[in-house]
C-alpha positions as CSV (number, residue, x, y, z in Angstrom):
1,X,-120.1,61.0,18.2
2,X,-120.6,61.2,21.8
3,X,-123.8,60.7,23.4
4,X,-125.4,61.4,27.2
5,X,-127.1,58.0,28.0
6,X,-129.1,58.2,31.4
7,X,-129.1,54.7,33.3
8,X,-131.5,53.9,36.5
9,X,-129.6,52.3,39.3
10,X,-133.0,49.4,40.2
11,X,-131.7,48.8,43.3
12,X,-131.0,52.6,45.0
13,X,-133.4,54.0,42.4
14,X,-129.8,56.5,41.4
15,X,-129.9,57.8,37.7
16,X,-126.5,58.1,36.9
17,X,-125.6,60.1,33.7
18,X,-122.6,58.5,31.1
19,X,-121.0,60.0,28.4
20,X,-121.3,57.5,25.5
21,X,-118.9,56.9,22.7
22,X,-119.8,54.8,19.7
23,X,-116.8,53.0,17.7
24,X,-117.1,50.0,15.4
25,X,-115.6,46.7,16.5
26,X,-114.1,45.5,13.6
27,X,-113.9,41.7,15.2
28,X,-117.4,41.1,15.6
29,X,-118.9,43.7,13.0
30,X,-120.8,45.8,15.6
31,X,-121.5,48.9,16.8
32,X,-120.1,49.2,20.3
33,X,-120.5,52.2,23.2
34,X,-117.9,52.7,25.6
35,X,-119.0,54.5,28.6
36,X,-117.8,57.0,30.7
37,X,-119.6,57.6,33.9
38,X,-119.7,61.6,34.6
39,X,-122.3,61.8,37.6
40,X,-125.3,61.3,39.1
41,X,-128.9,63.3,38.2
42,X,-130.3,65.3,41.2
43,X,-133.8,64.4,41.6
44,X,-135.4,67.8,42.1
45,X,-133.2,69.8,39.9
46,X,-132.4,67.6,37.1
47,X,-129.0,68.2,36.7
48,X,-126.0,66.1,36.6
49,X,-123.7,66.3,40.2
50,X,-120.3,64.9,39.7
51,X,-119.3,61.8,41.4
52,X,-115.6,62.2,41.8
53,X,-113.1,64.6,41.1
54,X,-111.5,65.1,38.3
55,X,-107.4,65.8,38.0
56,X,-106.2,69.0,38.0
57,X,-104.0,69.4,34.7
58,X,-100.5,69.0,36.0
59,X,-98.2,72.1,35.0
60,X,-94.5,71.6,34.7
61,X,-92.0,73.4,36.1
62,X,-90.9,76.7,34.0
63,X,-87.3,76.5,33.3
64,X,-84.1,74.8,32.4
65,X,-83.7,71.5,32.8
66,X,-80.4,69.5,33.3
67,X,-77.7,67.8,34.9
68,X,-77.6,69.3,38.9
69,X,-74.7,69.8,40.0
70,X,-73.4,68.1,43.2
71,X,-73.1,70.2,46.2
72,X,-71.3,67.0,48.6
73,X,-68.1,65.4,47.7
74,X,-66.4,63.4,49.9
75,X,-63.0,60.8,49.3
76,X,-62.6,57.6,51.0
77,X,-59.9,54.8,51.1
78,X,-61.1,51.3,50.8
79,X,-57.9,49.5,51.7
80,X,-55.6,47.7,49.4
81,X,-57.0,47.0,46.0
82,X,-55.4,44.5,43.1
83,X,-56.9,45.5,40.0
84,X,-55.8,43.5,36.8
């Protein structure tokens, strides 16, 4: 179940808002929460301005894909060879 957990920055006085996943860790037979940092909380509006960017989903290329075919060919003599 994800979670947003709000966390005060003490030294800039920052509230930063995380998106919080809770798993059990089978190890140590806790709860754990792994965190994912989405933004920061504007002070007068109280809403949550991203950080970063995020990545654009890459689209692929419509079409066939394959061997290309080579456009240069080109010959060239090496000399005398001795294969065995």
């Amino acid at each position: 179940m994800a979670a947003i957990v709000y966390q005060t920055n003490k030294k800039t006085g920052i509230t930063y808002a995380y998106e919080s996943v809770s798993h059990w860790d089978k190890q140590k037979q806790q709860s754990r929460a792994k965190r994912k940092c989405i933004g920061r909380v504007d002070p007068q509006t109280h809403k949550i301005v991203p950080t970063r960017k995020r990545k654009a989903p890459t689209v692929e290329p419509k079409g066939k894909r394959g061997p290309v075919p080579s456009i240069k060919t080109t010959r060239s003599f090496f000399g005398a060879n001795i294969l065995v």
